[in-house]
C-alpha positions as CSV (number, residue, x, y, z in Angstrom):
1,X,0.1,10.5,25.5
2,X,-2.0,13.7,24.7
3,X,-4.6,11.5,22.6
4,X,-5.5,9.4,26.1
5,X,-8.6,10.9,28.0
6,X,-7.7,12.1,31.7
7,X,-10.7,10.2,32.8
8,X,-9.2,6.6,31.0
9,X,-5.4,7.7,32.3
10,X,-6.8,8.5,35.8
11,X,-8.5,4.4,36.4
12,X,-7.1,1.9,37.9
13,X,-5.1,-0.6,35.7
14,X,-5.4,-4.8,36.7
15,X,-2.6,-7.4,37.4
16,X,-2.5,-8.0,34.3
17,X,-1.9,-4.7,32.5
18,X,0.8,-4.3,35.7
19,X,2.8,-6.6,34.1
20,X,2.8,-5.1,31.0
21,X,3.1,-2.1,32.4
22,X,6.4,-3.5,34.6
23,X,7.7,-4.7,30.8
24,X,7.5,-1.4,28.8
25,X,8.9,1.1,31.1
26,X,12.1,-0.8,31.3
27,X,15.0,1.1,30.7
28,X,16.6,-1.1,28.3
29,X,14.4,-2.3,24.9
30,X,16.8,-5.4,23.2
31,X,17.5,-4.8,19.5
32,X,18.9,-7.4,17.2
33,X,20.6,-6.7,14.2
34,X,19.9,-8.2,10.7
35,X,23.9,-8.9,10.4
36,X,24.3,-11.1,13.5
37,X,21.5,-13.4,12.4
38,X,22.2,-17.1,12.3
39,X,21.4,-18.9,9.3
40,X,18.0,-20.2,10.4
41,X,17.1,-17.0,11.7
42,X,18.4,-14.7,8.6
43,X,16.3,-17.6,6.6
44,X,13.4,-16.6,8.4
45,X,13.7,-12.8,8.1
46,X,14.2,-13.0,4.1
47,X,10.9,-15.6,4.0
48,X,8.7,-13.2,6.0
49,X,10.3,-10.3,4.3
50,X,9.5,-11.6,0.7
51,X,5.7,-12.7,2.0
52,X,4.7,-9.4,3.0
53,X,5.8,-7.9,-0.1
54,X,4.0,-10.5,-2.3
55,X,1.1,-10.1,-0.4
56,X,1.1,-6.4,-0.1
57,X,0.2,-5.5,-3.7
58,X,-3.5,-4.0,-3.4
59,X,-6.3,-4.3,-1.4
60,X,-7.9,-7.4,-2.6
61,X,-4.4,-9.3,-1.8
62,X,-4.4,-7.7,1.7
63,X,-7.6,-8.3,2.2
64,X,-7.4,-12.3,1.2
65,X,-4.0,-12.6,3.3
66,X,-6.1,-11.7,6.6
67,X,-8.6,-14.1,5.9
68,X,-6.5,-17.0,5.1
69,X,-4.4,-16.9,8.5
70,X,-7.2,-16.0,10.0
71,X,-8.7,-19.7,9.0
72,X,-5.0,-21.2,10.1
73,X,-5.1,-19.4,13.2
74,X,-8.8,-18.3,14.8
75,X,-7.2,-17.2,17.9
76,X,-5.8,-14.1,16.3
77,X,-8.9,-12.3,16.7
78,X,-7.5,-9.1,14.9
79,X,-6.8,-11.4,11.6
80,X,-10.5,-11.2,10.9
81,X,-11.2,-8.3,12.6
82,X,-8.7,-6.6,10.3
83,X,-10.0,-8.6,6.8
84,X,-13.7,-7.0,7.5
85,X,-12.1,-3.4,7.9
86,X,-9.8,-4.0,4.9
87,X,-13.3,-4.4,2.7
88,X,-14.6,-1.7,3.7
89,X,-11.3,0.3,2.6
90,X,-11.6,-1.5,-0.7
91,X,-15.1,-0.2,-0.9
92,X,-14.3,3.4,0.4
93,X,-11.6,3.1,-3.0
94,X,-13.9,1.8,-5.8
95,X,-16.4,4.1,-4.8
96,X,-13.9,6.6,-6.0
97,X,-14.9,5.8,-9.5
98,X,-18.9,4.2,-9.1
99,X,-22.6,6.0,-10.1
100,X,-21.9,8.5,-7.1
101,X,-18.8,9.7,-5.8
102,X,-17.3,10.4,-9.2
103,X,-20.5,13.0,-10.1
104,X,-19.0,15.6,-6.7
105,X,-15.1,14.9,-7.2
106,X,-12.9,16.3,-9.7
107,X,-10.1,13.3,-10.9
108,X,-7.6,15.2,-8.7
109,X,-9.8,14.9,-5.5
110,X,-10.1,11.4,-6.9
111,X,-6.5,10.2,-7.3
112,X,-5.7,12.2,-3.9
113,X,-8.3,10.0,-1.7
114,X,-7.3,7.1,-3.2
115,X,-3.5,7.6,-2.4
116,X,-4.4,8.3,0.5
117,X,-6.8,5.3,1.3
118,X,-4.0,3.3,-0.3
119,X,-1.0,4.6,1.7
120,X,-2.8,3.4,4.9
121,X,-4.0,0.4,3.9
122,X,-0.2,-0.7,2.1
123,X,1.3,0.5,6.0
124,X,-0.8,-1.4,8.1
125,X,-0.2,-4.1,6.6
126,X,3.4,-4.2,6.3
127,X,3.5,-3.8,9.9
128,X,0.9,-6.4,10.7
129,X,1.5,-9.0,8.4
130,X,5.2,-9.8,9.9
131,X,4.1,-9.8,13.3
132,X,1.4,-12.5,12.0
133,X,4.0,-14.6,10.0
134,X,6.4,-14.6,13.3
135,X,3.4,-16.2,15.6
136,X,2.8,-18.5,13.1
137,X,6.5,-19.7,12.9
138,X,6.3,-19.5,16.8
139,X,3.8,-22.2,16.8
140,X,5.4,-24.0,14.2
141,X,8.6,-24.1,16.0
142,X,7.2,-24.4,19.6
143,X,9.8,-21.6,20.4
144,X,8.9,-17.7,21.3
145,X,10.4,-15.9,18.0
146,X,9.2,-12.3,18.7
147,X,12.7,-10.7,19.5
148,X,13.2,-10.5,16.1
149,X,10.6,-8.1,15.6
150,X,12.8,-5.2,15.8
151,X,14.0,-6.3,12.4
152,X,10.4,-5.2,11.0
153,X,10.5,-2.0,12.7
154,X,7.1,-3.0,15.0
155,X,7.4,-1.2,17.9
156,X,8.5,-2.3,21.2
157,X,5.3,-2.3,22.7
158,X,4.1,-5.3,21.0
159,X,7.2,-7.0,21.1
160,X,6.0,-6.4,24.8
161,X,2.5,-7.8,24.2
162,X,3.2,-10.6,21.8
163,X,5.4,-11.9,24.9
164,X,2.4,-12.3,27.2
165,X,0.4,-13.3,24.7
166,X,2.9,-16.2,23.5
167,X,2.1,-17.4,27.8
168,X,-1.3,-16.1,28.5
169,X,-3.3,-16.4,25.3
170,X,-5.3,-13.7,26.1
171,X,-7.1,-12.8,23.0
172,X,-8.9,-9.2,23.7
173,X,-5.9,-7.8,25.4
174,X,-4.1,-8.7,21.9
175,X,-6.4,-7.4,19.8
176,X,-6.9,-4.4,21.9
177,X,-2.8,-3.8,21.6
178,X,-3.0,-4.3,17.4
179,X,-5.3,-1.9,17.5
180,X,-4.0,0.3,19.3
181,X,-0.1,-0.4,17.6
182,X,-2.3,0.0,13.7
183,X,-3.7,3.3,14.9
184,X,-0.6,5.0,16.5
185,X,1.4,3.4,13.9
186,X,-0.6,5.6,11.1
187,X,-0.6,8.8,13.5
188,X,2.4,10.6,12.4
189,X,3.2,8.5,8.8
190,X,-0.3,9.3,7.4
191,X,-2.9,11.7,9.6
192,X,-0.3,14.3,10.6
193,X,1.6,13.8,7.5
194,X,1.6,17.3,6.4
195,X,0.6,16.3,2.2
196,X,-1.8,14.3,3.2
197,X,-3.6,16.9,6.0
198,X,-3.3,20.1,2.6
199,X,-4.8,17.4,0.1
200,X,-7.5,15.0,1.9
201,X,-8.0,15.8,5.5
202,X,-8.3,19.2,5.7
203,X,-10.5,19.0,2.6
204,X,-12.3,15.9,1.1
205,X,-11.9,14.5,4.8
206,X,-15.1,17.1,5.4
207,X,-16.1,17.4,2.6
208,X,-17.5,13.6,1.9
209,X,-17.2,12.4,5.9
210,X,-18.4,15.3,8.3
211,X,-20.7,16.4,5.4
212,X,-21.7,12.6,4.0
213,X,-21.7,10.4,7.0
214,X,-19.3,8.3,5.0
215,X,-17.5,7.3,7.7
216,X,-19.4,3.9,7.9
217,X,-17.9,0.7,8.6
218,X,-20.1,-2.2,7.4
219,X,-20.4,-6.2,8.2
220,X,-22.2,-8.0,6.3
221,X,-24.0,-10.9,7.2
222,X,-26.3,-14.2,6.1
223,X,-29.4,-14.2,8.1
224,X,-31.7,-17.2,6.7
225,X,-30.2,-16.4,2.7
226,X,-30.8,-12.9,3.2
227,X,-28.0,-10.4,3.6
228,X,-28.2,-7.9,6.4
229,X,-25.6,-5.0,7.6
230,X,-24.6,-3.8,11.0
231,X,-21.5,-1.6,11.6
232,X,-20.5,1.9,12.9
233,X,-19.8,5.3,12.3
234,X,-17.2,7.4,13.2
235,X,-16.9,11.2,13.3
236,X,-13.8,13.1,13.7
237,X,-11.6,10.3,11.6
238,X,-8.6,12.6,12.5
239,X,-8.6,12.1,16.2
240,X,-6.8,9.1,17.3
241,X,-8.4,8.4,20.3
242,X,-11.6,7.9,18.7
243,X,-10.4,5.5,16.2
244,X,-8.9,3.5,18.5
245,X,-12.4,3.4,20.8
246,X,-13.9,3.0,17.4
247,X,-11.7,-0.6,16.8
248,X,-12.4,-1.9,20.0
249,X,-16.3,-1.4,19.4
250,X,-15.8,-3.1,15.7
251,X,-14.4,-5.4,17.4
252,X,-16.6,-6.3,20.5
253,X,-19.5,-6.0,17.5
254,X,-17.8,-8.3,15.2
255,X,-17.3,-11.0,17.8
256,X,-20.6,-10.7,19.7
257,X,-22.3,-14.5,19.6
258,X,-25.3,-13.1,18.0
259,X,-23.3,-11.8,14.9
260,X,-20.1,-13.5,14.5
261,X,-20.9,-16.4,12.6
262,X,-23.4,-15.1,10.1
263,X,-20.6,-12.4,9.3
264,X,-18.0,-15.0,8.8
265,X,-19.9,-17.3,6.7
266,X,-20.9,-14.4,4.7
267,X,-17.1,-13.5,4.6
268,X,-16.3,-17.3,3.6
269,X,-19.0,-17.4,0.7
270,X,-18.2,-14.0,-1.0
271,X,-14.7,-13.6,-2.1
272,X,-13.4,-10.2,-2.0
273,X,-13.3,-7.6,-4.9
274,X,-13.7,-4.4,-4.0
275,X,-17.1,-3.5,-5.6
276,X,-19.9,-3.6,-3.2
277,X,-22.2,-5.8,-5.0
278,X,-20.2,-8.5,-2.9
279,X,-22.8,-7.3,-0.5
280,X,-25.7,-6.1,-2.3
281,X,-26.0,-6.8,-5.5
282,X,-30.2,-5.7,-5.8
283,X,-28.1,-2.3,-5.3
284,X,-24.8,-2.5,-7.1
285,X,-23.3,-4.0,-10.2
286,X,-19.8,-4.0,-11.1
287,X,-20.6,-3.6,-15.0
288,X,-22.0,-0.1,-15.4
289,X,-26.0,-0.3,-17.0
290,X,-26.1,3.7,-17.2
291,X,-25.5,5.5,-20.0
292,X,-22.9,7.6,-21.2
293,X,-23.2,11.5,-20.1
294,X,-26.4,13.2,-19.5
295,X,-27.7,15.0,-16.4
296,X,-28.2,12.5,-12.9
297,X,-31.5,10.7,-12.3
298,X,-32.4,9.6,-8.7
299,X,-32.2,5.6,-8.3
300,X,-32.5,4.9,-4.6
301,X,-35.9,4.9,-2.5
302,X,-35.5,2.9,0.6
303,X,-32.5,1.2,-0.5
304,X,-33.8,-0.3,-3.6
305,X,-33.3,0.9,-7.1
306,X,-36.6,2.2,-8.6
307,X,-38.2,0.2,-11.4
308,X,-36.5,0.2,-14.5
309,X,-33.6,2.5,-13.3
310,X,-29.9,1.3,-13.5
311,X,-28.1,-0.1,-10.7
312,X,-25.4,2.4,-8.6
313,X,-22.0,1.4,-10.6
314,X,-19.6,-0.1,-8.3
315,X,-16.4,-1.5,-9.9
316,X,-14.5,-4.1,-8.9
317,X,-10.8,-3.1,-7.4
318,X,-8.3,-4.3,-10.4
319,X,-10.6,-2.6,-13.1
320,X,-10.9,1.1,-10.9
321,X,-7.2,1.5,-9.5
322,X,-3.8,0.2,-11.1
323,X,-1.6,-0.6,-8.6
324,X,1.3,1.7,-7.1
325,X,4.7,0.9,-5.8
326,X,5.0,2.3,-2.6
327,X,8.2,4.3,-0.9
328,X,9.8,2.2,1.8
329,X,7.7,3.1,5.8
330,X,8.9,6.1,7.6
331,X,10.8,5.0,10.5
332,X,10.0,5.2,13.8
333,X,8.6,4.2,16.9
334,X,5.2,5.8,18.1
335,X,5.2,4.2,21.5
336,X,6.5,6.7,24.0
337,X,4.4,6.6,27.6
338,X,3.2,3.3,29.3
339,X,-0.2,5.0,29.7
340,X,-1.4,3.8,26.5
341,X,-2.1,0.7,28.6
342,X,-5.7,2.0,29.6
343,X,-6.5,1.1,25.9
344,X,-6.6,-2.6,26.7
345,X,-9.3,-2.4,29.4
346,X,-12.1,-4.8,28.3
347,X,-15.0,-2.2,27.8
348,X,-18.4,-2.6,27.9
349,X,-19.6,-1.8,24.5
350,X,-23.5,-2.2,24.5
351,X,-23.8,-1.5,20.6
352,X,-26.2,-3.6,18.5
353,X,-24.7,-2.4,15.3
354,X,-27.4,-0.9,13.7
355,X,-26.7,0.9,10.4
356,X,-28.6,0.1,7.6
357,X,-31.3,3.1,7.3
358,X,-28.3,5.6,8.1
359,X,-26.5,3.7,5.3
360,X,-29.7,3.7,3.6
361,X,-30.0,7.7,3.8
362,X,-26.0,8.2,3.3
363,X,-26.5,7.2,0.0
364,X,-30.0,9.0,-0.7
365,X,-27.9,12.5,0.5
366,X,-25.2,11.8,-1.6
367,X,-27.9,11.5,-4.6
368,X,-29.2,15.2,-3.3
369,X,-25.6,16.4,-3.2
370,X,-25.1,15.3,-7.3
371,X,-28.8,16.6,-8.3
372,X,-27.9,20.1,-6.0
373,X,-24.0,20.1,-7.7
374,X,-25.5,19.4,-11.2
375,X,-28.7,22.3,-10.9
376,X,-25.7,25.1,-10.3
377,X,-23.5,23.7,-13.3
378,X,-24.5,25.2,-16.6
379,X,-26.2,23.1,-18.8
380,X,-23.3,22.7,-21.6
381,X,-20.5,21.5,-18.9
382,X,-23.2,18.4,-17.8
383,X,-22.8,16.9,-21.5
C-alpha cells in the first residue's frame, strides 16, 4: 500500500474499521462461479449484465443512470456523489471541441484526451453500476445478494464492505470504500497504463492541468434563481492518494447542509448534456455564434462575455464525440493490504468550496495561452 501516508497507516483504526479489518485479511475470499448458478440467480446475473451495458454507452447515459438510482435509493450517498463527478467529466470532454481548448490542441492531442477521459469514465461505471443493481435487488428481495459479486469482477474488498453495509447502514464508511474501490480500480487499468502515461499524462496531463488549473471539479447550485459554483481542485491527478483525499472532500462538500439541496435541485432541473451552458448559459452556448477562421478575440472579463462578443462554444456530448465500443476491463483485483482501511476514517474537511474566481481566471489564462500560441504562429497558418 505505497500510495497510503505513514502518518494515516500509523493511527489508530475504531471498532468498526476492526471488523472490517477482521473480514479482509481472512485467508480464504469465496468465489462463485457463473456455471453453478441456479436459475434465479443466473437470471439475475444476465439482467444486471445486460443493464450495465445499456446504460454504459456515453457519458450522458452514465451520468442519467447515477441520478435515477440515486432518486430510488438516497442512502447510496456515492450514487449522487458520482452523477456530479460524471458532469464534470462530460464537461472536461466537450471542452475538447468548444471556443478554447480546440485553439492549443492539435486533433491528435484531442482524440487522445478524450479516449482517455472516456476509458475512465466507461470503467467506473461498469464496476459501479453492478454493485448498485445488486443492493437494489437486495432490497427488493429482503435477502443479502453480494456474494455474487465476484461474478462482476469487484474486488473483494467491497464484497467486504457491502456486507456491513447490508447490517449497519453506515453511509460515509460506504462511500468512503467506493471511493476508494473507483480510484484503485483505475490505478493500474488507466493511470499506470503505459499508452495512456506516453500519450496524456506524461504530456497533455501538464500541459492543460499543472499549467491550466483545469483540474476543477464544479457543483452547481440554485441560490434564490441564481446559479452559483463551489468545488475543488486537485493537483497532481496522477497520484492516487490525493484523488482518493480529493473524493472524500467532494464528498463531505457535496453533502454539507448548507449546500446539498440547492446542488440537487439544480441537478434535478437541468438535465445533463455535456455542454456547460447546463450551468451557465450568460457564458456558454451549445450552437457556436463565432465565426469561421480568423485570429482569437478575448471574450471573458470577470466571467461575463464582453458586449457584443460571442459566447465560449460549448457543445453538447452527442454532437462533439461519437461513441466508441470499448475492449472488455482488464482483470484483476487491486486490493492487496488491509491498510487501505485508514481511508474510511471520517475526516474533518473544513472546506467551503470556494472556486468561482479561480474558475473565473482558469478560463481568462487559457484565453492568454490562445492569444500567446496564436502571436508565435505565422499569419497564413491562423486562416
Amino acid at each position: 500500500m505505497g500510495f497510503l501516508t505513514k502518518k494515516l497507516a500509523s493511527q489508530p483504526i475504531t471498532p468498526e474499521l476492526a471488523a472490517i479489518k477482521k473480514e479482509l485479511t481472512k485467508k480464504s475470499r469465496p468465489t462463485i462461479h457463473e456455471n453453478k448458478l441456479n436459475a434465479v440467480e443466473h437470471e439475475l446475473f444476465e439482467y444486471i449484465h445486460r443493464e450495465t451495458k445499456k446504460r454504459n454507452v456515453n457519458n450522458v447515459t452514465r451520468t442519467n443512470a447515477y441520478l435515477e438510482f440515486y432518486m430510488r435509493f438516497p442512502e447510496i450517498h456515492w450514487a449522487f456523489l458520482g452523477h456530479m463527478v460524471s458532469r464534470n467529466g462530460g464537461w472536461n470532454m466537450t471542452d475538447l471541441k468548444g471556443s478554447l481548448l480546440s485553439r492549443l490542441l492539435s486533433e491528435e492531442e484531442k482524440e487522445d484526451f478524450f479516449t482517455f477521459l472516456e476509458r475512465g469514465n466507461w470503467l467506473i461505471f461498469q464496476d459501479i453500476y453492478p454493485q448498485l443493481l445488486l443492493y437494489e435487488e437486495s432490497v427488493k428481495r429482503n435477502t443479502n445478494l453480494f456474494y455474487l459479486l465476484p461474478l462482476f469482477h469487484v474486488s473483494f474488498f467491497m464484497r467486504v464492505v457491502w456486507d456491513y453495509f447490508y447490517q449497519i447502514k453506515d453511509r460515509y464508511l460506504l462511500t468512503a470504500a467506493l471511493i476508494v474501490n473507483e480510484q484503485s480500480y483505475l490505478e493500474k487499468r488507466v493511470i499506470q497504463n503505459p499508452y495512456y502515461q506516453s500519450t496524456v499524462l506524461e504530456t497533455l496531463e501538464y500541459k492543460l492541468h499543472e499549467l491550466l488549473d483545469l483540474n476543477q471539479i464544479i457543483f452547481p447550485s440554485i441560490d434564490e434563481k441564481e446559479i452559483r459554483i463551489i468545488g475543488q481542485t486537485i493537483h497532481q491527478f496522477a497520484s492516487l492518494h490525493n484523488r482518493i483525499l480529493l473524493g472524500k472532500r467532494l464528498y463531505q462538500l457535496l453533502f454539507d447542509k448548507e449546500n446539498y439541496l440547492s446542488i440537487y435541485k439544480w441537478a434535478i432541473q437541468h438535465p445533463h448534456t455535456g455542454s456547460r451552458k447546463d450551468f451557465w448559459p450568460h457564458l456558454f452556448n451549445d450552437l457556436d455564434e463565432s465565426v469561421p477562421g480568423g485570429s482569437y478575440q478575448r471574450r471573458i472579463k470577470s466571467c461575463c462575455i464582453k458586449p457584443n462578443a460571442p459566447k465560449l462554444y460549448s457543445p453538447i456530448l452527442k454532437f462533439a464525440w461519437n461513441n466508441i465500443e470499448q475492449k472488455e476491463a482488464e482483470k484483476g483485483d487491486w486490493y492487496l493490504n488491509w491498510k487501505v482501511v485508514h481511508y474510511l476514517k471520517m475526516d474533518m474537511f473544513k472546506g467551503n468550496g470556494a472556486i468561482y474566481h479561480e474558475y473565473c481566471k482558469t478560463l481568462e489564462k487559457i484565453e492568454f495561452s490562445i492569444l500567446a500560441k496564436e502571436a508565435l504562429l505565422p499569419k497564413k497558418s491562423q486562416n
